[in-house]
N, C-alpha and C positions, 0 to 999 in steps of 0.2 A: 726815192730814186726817180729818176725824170726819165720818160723813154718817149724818144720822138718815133713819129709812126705816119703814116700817110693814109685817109679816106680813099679809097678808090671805088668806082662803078663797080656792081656784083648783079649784072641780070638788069632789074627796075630798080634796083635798091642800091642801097651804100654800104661799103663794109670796113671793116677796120681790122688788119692779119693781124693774129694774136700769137706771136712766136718768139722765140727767145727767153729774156727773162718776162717778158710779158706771161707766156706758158709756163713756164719752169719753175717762179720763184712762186709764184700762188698753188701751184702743182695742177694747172689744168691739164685734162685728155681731151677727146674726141666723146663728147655725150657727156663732158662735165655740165651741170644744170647751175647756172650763175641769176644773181639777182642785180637789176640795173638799175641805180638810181639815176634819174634824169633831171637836171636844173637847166637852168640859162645858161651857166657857166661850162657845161657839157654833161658827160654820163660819168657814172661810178659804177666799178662791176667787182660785185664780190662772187666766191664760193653761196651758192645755194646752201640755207641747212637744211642738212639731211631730213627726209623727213621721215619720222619713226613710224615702222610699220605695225598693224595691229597684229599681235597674233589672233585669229579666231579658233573659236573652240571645233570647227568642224569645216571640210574641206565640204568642197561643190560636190563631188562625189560623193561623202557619205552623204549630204543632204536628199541626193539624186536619189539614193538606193534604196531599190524595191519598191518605188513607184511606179505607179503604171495608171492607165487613163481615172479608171477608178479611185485608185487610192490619190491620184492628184486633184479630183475633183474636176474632171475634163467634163461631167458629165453638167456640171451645175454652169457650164460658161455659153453665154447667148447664143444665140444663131441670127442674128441682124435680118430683117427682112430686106431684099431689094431699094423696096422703096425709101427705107433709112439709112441708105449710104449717100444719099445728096445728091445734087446735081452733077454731074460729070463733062460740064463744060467749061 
């Protein structure tokens, strides 16, 4: 299908409205994530694949839990002396 469209100013930049079947027949929304291939001859924009999330076996929180400075090891991390933070100019 051929869809004529028009470049126009966007800010600094250039844009291209992607509405109609441009939107519709690919089923873009608003935060759809697209890959853009770029030649001589113009760009090519597909759907992004999805990317597969990992499940992990344990959330931030349980990791978090029941730490506290000791059991994190607060006690073993440096204290930099003044004079090894560098110059400040």
């Amino acid at each position: 299908m051929l869809v004529h469209g028009k470049i126009q100013k966007w800010g600094n930049g250039l844009a291209l409205r992607v509405s109609g079947v441009m939107r519709d027949i690919p089923n873009f929304k608003e935060g759809s994530e697209v890959d853009i291939e770029v030649t001589e001859k113009g760009l090519h924009i597909t759907k992004a694949k999805s990317k597969r999330r990992i499940k992990l076996p344990f959330s931030e929180a349980q990791l978090l839990k029941g730490l506290n400075p000791k059991t994190g090891h607060a006690d073993a991390i440096a204290n930099p002396l003044v004079t090894e933070y560098g110059d400040k100019s």
